[in-house]
C-alpha positions in Angstrom: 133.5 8.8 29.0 131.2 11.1 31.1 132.8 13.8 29.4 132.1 12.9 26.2 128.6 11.6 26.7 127.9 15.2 28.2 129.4 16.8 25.4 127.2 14.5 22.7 123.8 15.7 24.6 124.8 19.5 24.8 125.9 19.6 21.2 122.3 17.3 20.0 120.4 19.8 22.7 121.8 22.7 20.6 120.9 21.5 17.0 117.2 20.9 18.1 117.0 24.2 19.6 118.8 26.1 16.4 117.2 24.5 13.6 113.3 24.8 13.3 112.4 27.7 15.8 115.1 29.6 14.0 113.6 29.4 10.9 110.0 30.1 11.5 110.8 33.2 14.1 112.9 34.5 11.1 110.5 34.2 8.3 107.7 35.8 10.6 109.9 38.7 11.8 110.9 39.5 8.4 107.9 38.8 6.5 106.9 36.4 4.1 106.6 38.0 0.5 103.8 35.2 -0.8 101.3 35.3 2.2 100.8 38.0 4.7 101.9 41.5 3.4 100.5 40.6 -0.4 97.4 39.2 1.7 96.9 42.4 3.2 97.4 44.5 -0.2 94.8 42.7 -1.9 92.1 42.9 0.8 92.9 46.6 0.8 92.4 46.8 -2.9 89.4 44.6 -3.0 88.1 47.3 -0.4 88.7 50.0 -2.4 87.2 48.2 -5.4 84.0 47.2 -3.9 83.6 51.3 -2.8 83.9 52.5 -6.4 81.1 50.1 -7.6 79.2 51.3 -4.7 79.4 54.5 -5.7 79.2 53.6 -9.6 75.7 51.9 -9.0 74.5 55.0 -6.9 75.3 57.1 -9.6 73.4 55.0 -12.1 70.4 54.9 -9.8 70.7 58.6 -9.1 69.5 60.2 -12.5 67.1 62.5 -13.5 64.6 61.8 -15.9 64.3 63.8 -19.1 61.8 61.5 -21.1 58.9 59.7 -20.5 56.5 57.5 -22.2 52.8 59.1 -22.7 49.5 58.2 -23.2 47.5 61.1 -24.5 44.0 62.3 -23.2 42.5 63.4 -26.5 38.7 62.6 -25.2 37.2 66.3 -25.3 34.7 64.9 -22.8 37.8 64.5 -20.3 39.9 67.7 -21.2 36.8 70.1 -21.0 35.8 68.9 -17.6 39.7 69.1 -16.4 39.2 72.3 -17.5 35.9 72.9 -15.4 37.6 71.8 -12.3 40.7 73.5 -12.8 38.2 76.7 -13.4 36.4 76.2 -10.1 40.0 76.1 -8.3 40.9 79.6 -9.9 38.3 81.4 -9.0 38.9 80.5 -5.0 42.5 81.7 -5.6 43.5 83.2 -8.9 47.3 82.8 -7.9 46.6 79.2 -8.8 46.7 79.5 -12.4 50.2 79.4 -12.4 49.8 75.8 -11.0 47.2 74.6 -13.2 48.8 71.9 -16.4 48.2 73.6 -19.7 45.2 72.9 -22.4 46.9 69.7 -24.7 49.6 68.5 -21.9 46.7 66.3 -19.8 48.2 62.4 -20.0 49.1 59.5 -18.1 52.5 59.0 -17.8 53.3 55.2 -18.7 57.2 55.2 -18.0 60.1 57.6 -17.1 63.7 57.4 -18.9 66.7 59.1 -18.8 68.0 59.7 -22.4 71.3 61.8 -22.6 71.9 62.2 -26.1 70.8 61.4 -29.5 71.8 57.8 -29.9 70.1 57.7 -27.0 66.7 58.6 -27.6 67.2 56.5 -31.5 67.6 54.0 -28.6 64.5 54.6 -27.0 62.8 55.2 -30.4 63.4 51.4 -31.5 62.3 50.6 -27.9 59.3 52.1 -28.2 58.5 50.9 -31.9 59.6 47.3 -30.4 56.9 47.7 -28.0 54.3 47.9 -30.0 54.1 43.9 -30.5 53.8 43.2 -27.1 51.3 45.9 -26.1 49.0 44.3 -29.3 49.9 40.9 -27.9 48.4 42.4 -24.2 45.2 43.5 -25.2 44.3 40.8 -28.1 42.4 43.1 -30.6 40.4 44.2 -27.9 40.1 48.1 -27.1 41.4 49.1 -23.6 39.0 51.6 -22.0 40.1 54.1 -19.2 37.9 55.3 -17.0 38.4 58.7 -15.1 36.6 59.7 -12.0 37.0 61.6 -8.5 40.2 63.7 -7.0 43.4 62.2 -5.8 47.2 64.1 -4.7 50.6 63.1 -4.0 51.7 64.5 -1.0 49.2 67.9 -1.0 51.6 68.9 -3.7 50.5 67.4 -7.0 46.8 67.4 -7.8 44.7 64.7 -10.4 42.4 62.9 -11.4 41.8 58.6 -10.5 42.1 56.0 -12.8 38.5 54.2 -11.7 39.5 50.4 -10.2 38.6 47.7 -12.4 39.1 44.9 -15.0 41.1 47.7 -17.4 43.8 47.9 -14.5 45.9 45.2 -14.6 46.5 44.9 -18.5 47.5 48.5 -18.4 50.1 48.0 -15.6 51.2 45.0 -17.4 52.1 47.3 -20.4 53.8 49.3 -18.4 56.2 46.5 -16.7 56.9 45.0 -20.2 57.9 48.6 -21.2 59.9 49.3 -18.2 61.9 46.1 -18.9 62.2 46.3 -22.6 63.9 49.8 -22.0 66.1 48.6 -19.4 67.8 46.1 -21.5 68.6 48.5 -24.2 70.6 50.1 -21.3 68.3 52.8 -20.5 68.3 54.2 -17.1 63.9 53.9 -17.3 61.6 53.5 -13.9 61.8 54.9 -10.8 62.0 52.7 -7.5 58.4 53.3 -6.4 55.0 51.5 -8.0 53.6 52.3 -11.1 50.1 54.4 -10.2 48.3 55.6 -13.4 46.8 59.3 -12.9 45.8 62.1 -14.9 47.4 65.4 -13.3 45.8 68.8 -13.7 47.9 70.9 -11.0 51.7 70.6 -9.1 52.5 73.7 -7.0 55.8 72.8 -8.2 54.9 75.1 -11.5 54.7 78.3 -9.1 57.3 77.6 -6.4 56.5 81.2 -5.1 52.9 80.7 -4.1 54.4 78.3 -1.2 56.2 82.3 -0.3 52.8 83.9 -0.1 51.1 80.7 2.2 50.3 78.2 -0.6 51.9 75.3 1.1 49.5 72.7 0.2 46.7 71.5 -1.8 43.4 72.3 -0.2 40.5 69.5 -0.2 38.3 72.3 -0.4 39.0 73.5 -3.6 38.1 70.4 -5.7 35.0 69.4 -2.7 32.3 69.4 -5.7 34.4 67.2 -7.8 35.8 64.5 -5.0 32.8 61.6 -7.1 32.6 63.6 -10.5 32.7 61.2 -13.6 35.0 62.9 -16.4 35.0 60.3 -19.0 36.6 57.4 -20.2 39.8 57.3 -22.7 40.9 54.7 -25.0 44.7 53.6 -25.4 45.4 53.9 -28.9 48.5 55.7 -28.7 51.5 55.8 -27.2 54.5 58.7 -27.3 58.2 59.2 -26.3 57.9 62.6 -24.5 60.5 64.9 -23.9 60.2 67.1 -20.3 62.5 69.8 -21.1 61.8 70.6 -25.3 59.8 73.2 -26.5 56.0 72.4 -26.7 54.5 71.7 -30.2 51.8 74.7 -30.6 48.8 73.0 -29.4 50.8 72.5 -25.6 51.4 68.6 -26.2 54.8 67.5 -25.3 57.5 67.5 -28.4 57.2 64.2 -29.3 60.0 61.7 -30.9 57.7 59.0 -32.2 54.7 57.5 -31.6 53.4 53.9 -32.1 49.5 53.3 -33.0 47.9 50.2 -30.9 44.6 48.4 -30.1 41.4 49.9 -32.0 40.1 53.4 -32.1 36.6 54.7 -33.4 37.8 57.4 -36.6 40.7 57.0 -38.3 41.5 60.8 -39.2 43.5 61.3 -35.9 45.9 57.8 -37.2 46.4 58.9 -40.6 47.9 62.3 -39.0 49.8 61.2 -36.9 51.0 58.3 -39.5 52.1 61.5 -42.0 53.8 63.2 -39.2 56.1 60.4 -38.6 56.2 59.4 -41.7 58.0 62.9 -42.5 60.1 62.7 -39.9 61.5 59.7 -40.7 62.6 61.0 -44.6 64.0 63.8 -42.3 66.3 61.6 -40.8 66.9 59.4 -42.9 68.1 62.3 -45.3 70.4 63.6 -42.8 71.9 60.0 -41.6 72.9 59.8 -45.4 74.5 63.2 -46.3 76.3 62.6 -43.2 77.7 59.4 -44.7 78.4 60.7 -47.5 80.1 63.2 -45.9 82.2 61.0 -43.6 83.3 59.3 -46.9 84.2 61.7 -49.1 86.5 63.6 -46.4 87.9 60.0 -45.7 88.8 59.9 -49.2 90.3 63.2 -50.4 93.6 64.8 -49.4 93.8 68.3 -47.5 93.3 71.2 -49.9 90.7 69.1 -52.4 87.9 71.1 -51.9 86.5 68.8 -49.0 86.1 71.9 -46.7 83.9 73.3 -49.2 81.6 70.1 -49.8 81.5 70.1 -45.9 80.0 73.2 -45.2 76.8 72.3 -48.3 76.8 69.2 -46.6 76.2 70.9 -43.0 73.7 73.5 -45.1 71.8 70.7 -45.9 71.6 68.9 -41.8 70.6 72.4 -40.9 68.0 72.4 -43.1 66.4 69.2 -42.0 67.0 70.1 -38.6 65.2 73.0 -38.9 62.6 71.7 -40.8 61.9 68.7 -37.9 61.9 71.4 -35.4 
């Protein structure tokens, strides 16, 4: 009876020890499939992942911008004293001619964009046209007036003139927010991290890196002393322009410009009516080549190899060279 009862307890003894200790050390030595290893794949994954969007988003922050929204200084008033002061510079040092911005280029810049290719800047072309609404819905049929006076830099380096402080300010930074937004949701990379400060330059040392070889580090006070309170006049927005940075100048030194859009009120209308035929021709121009290149696209689609396509493709491209030409 001992016997036996000794027996039952060592063989009960061994099935509580076998069963579920067995079966947990086992699946934890070996590895379950479902839960830890996949676990630890995943998280390694999501790692990775979450670098390459790091990396993705610096490289759309990183860009350099090739266009920019202008308003142009067309008071003579202002240009010919720019041109006083950028006078009385020179003669201190006539190296700094090189430095000096050209007669025709003097604006404020409104916004700065990044446009890569031509669908892009058509882009930024209905952008700016759809701007026009809100900048009219801004200023209420009233004229904004900008008043210029006394010397500011950036940094030593870039030299210009102030934007006076007053009532005209915050309407015109409010113009350029709503631009900066309404680019930005068309997709273009526009604006640059810091603060919109409207300024008219008339120098950058930048334009004559070699002066900094000969001891030109720095923009000196001294050269612009008699014009640190001088009034140079007062501008009125009436235009606005998609620039280009890096395209050839038209011949009076203004940026090449893609389009313009007229706002707010402006004494003399000769200057719109220009401008209006200007764009008005380049719009036929384009329109012209958008449809032979249709047509093009179409007829090719349609004929078989050896129809004479090749030779309706090369009057076809005669005829896009032309209008290019003819824009440029």
């Amino acid at each position: 009876m001992w016997d036996g009862a000794r027996r039952e307890e060592a063989v009960a003894a061994d099935s509580r020890v076998s069963r579920p200790l067995a079966t947990v050390d086992t699946d934890r030595a070996c590895g379950d499939p479902d839960v830890p290893q996949i676990n630890s794949k995943s998280k390694e994954k999501e790692s990775i992942k979450s670098e390459q969007e790091k990396k993705r988003k610096k490289k759309h922050n990183d860009y350099q911008p090739n266009y920019f929204l202008s308003i142009p200084i067309t008071n003579k008033k202002i240009t010919g004293e720019i041109k006083a002061l950028q006078n009385a510079v020179i003669q201190q040092d006539k190296r700094l001619a090189k430095a000096m911005v050209g007669d025709g280029s003097f604006h404020i810049t409104l916004l700065v964009m990044q446009l890569l290719n031509e669908d892009e800047v058509n882009i930024g072309v209905d952008a700016l046209w759809e701007l026009k609404q809100s900048v009219e819905d801004v200023l209420q049929g009233r004229c904004l007036t900008l008043p210029f006076q006394g010397i500011g830099t950036f940094g030593n380096q870039v030299g210009f003139v102030k934007l006076v402080d007053g009532d005209h300010r915050p309407p015109l930074l409010e113009i350029a927010e709503i631009a900066k937004r309404m680019f930005q949701e068309k997709g273009i990379l526009a604006g640059e991290s810091r603060s919109f400060k409207p300024h008219l330059t008339f120098m950058k040392l930048s334009k004559a890196p070699w002066l900094r070889k000969h001891g030109v580090k720095k923009i000196d006070p001294e050269w612009y002393e008699k014009f640190i309170q001088h009034r140079f006049g007062e501008e009125t927005l009436y235009r606005i322009d998609l620039c280009s940075m890096e395209k050839k100048k038209q011949s009076d030194g203004y940026y090449h410009c893609e389009s313009s859009i007229m706002v707010g009120n402006k004494t003399g209308a000769e200057p719109d009516d220009v401008e209006l035929v200007r764009l008005s021709k380049r719009l036929v121009e384009n329109a012209v080549l958008k449809a032979v290149q249709q047509y093009l696209e179409e007829t090719q689609n349609k004929k078989q190899p050896g129809e004479g396509s090749s030779v309706k493709a090369e009057e076809a491209d005669g005829s896009g060279n032309g209008s290019d030409n003819n824009r440029k």
